[in-house]
C-alpha positions in Angstrom: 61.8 307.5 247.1 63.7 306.3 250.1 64.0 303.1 251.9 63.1 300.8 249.4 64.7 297.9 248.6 66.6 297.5 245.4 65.1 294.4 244.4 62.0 296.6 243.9 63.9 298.4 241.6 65.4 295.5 239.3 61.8 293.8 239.4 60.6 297.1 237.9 63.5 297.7 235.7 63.6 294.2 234.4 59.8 294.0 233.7 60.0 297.2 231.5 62.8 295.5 229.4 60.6 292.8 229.4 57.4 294.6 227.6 60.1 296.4 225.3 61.3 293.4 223.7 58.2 291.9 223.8 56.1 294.4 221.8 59.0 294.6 219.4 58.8 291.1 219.1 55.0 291.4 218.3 56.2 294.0 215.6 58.1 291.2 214.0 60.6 294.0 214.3 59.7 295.3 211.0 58.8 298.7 212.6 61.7 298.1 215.3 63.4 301.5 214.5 60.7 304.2 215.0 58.6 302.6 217.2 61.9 301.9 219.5 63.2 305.4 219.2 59.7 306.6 220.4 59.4 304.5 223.6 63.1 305.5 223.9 62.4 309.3 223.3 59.1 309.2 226.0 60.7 306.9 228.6 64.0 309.3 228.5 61.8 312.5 228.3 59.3 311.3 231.2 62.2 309.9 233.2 64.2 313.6 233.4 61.2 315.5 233.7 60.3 313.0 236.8 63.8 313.0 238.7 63.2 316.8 238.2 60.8 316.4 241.0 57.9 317.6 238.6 55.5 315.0 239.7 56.6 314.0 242.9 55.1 317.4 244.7 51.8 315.9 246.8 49.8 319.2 245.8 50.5 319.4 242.7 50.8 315.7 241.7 46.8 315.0 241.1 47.2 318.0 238.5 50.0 316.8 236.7 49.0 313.2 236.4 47.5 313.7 232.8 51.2 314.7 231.8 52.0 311.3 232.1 49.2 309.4 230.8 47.4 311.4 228.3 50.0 312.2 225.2 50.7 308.3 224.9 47.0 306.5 225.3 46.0 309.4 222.4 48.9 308.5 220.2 48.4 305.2 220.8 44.8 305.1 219.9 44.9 307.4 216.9 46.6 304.5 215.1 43.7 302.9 215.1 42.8 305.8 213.0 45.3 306.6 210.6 45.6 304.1 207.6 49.7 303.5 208.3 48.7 302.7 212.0 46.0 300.5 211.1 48.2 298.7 208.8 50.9 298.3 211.6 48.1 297.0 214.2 47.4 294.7 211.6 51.3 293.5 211.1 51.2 292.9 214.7 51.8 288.9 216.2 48.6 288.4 218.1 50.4 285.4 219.7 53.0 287.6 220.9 50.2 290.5 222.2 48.6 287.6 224.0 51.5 286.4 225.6 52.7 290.2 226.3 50.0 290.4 229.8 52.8 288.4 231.6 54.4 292.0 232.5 51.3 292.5 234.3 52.7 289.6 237.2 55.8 291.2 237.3 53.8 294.7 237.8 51.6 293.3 240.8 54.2 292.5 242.6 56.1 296.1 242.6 52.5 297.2 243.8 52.7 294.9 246.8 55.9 296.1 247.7 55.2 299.9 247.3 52.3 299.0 249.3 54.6 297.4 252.4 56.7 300.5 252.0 53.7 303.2 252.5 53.6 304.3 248.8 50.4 303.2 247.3 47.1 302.6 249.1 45.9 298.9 249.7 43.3 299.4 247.0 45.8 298.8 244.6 46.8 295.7 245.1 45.9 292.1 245.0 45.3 292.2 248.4 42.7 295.3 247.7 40.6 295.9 245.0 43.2 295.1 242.1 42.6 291.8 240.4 44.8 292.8 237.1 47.0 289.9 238.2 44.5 287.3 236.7 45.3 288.8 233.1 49.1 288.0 233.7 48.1 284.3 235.0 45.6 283.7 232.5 47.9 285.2 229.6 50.2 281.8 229.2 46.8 279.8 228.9 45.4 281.7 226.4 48.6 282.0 224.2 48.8 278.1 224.5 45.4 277.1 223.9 44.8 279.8 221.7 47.4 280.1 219.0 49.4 276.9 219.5 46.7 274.2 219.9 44.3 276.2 218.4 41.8 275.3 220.9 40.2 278.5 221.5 37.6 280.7 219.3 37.5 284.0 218.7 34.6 284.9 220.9 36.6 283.2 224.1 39.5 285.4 222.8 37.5 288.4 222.3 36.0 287.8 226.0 39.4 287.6 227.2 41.1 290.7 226.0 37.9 292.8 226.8 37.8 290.9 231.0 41.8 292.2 230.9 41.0 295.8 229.3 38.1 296.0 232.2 40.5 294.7 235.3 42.8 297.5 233.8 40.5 300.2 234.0 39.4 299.1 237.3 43.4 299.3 239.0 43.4 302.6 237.0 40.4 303.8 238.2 41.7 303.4 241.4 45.0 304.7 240.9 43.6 307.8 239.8 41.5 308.1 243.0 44.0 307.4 245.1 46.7 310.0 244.2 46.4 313.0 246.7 43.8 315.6 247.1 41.0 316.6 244.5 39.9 313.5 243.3 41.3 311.5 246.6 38.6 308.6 247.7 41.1 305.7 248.3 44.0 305.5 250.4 43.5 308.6 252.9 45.9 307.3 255.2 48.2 305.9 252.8 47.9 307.9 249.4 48.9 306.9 245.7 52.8 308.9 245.6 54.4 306.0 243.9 53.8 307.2 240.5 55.1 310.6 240.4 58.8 309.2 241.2 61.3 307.2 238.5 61.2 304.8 237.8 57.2 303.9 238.9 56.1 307.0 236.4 57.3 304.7 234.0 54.1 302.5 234.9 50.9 304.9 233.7 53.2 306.4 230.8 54.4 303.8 229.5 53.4 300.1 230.5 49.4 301.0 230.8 49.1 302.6 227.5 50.9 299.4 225.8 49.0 297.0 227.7 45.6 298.5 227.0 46.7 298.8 223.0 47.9 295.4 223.3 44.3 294.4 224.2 42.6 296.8 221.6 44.9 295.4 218.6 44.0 292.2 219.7 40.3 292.5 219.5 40.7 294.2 216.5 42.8 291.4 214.6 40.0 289.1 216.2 37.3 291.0 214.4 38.7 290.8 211.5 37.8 287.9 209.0 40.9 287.2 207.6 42.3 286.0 211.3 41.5 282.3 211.4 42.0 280.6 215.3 40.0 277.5 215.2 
């Protein structure tokens, strides 16, 4: 993409570090090898096969889109099936999930900006119809009154993690709508192109699928009996 300003770039960049090191963190690094090598592996694949100029082709973008979302959010969610990835959710911080929605903040503002420089609709940003950003704001709260006061039960934390998986769905629901052709009902003026260029493919191949597994091996450690807040 051209014309935009590198700070967009390191905001980006810097906020993907960011959710690394803090969903290793949440592993208690115990599983830091494999699960590091695999974001590596997808984040180097996805990155080549997007400087390619694979998904950055306006008619064939809409099509391809699945590439980047699909393989991790069912990988992701079939260890909530497989006893060894239902006994790593389960080695997972919760703290450290909670306080993992701050990438979200960082995430709102690359949308703003790819907004101001014509590459996503309004739609998806907090200026539009995106209100993800309250899951980053609210994220510090929780994880303070939650897990280090103590001050919070599990059906406020429950509520929580389901209100962030629901503004997440929204923002992709509208991502999806807005990329170009087929499925295009936001953004007809100013379609969604952003994510089929590096590093912003990084966003609903990567970042989404954590965030949204984040929120689901929350709830599930929250269901559980054993996991005692209050």
């Amino acid at each position: 993409m051209q014309n935009l300003s590198p700070s967009i770039y390191i905001i980006f960049g810097a906020d993907f570090l960011l959710a690394v090191w803090l969903f290793m963190k949440a592993a208690n690094y115990n599983y830091a090898r494999p699960v590091l090598a695999i974001i590596t592996l997808w984040t180097i694949l996805q990155s080549a096969v997007g400087l390619s100029g694979f998904y950055s082709d306006i008619h064939t973008m809409t099509g391809r889109f699945p590439l980047l979302a699909f393989p991790p959010l069912i990988f992701l969610l079939a260890l909530f099936i497989a006893p060894k990835g239902k006994a790593f959710i389960d080695g997972l911080n919760i703290g450290t999930l909670t306080l993992f929605h701050i990438i979200r903040i960082p995430v709102e503002i690359v949308l703003f900006f790819l907004f101001a420089h014509h590459a996503i609709p309004k739609a998806m940003t907090f200026e539009g119809a995106n209100f993800d950003i309250f899951s980053g704001l609210t994220a510090p709260l929780i994880y303070y009154f939650g897990f280090v006061k103590k001050q919070l039960g599990k059906p406020i934390l429950v509520a929580w993690n389901i209100a962030c998986i629901l503004l997440l769905l929204n923002v992709v629901r509208i991502a999806a709508l807005s990329l170009p052709a087929r499925f295009h009902q936001f953004g007809f003026e100013q379609p969604n192109i952003a994510v089929g260029y590096f590093p912003f493919l990084l966003l609903p191949s990567c970042l989404v699928p954590l965030v949204l597994f984040s929120n689901l091996a929350a709830i599930r450690q929250l269901m559980a009996k054993k996991i005692i807040i209050s």
